[in-house]
N, C-alpha and C positions, 0 to 999 in steps of 0.2 A: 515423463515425456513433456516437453515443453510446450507452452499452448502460444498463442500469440496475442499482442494484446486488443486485437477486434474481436477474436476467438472470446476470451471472460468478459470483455463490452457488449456483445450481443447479450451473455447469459445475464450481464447482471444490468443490462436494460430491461430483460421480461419479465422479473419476478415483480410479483403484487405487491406483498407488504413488509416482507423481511426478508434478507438472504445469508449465508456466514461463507468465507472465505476463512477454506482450511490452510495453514500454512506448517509446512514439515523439513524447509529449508536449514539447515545446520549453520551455512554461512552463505553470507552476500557477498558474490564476487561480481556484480552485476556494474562492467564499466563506466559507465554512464551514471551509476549512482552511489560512486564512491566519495564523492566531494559531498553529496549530502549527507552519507551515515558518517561521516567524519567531523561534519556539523554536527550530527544527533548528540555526538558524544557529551558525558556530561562536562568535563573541564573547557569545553568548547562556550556554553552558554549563549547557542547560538541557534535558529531554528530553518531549517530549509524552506525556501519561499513556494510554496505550495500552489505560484501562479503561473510559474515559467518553468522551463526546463521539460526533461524526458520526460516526468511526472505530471504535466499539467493538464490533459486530454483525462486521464483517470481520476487527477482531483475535480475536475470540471464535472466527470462523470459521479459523483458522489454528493459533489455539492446540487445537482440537479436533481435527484435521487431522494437528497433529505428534504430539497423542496417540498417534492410531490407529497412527504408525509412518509415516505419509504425510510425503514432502518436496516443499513447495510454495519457489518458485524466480521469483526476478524478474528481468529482462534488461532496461535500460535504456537505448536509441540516444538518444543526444545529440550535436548538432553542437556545442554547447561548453557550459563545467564548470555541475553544477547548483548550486555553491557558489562563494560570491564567494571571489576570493585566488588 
């Protein structure tokens, strides 16, 4: 079920001192951030700018987060690599 993105900003504004984000996603079809994992890639050598764009309210929300002292923590299940090679 998809959550939205105030729906895990509220949850990962209230924890104390550590959180993990489970991710179980097989593939990124997520319009809006196909210019960046195409960036990611490695023959790219190139790095998505982390200050602008759909992404930048959630990187906002992270970098305030590790201000505080807080460690937020991502877990990735994949049944195979998320990078070609």
């Amino acid at each position: 079920m998809p959550v939205s993105y105030r729906e895990v900003a509220v949850l990962f504004g209230e924890f104390e001192k550590s959180t993990v984000r489970l991710e179980c996603q097989q593939t990124y079809k997520i319009p809006d951030e196909q210019e960046d994992l195409r960036r990611y890639r490695p023959e790219s050598r190139s790095c998505p700018d982390r200050t602008a764009g759909p992404n930048s309210e959630w990187h906002e929300l992270i970098r305030a987060r590790r201000a505080e002292g807080k460690v937020m923590q991502r877990l990735e299940v994949a049944r195979r690599p998320f990078t070609p090679g």
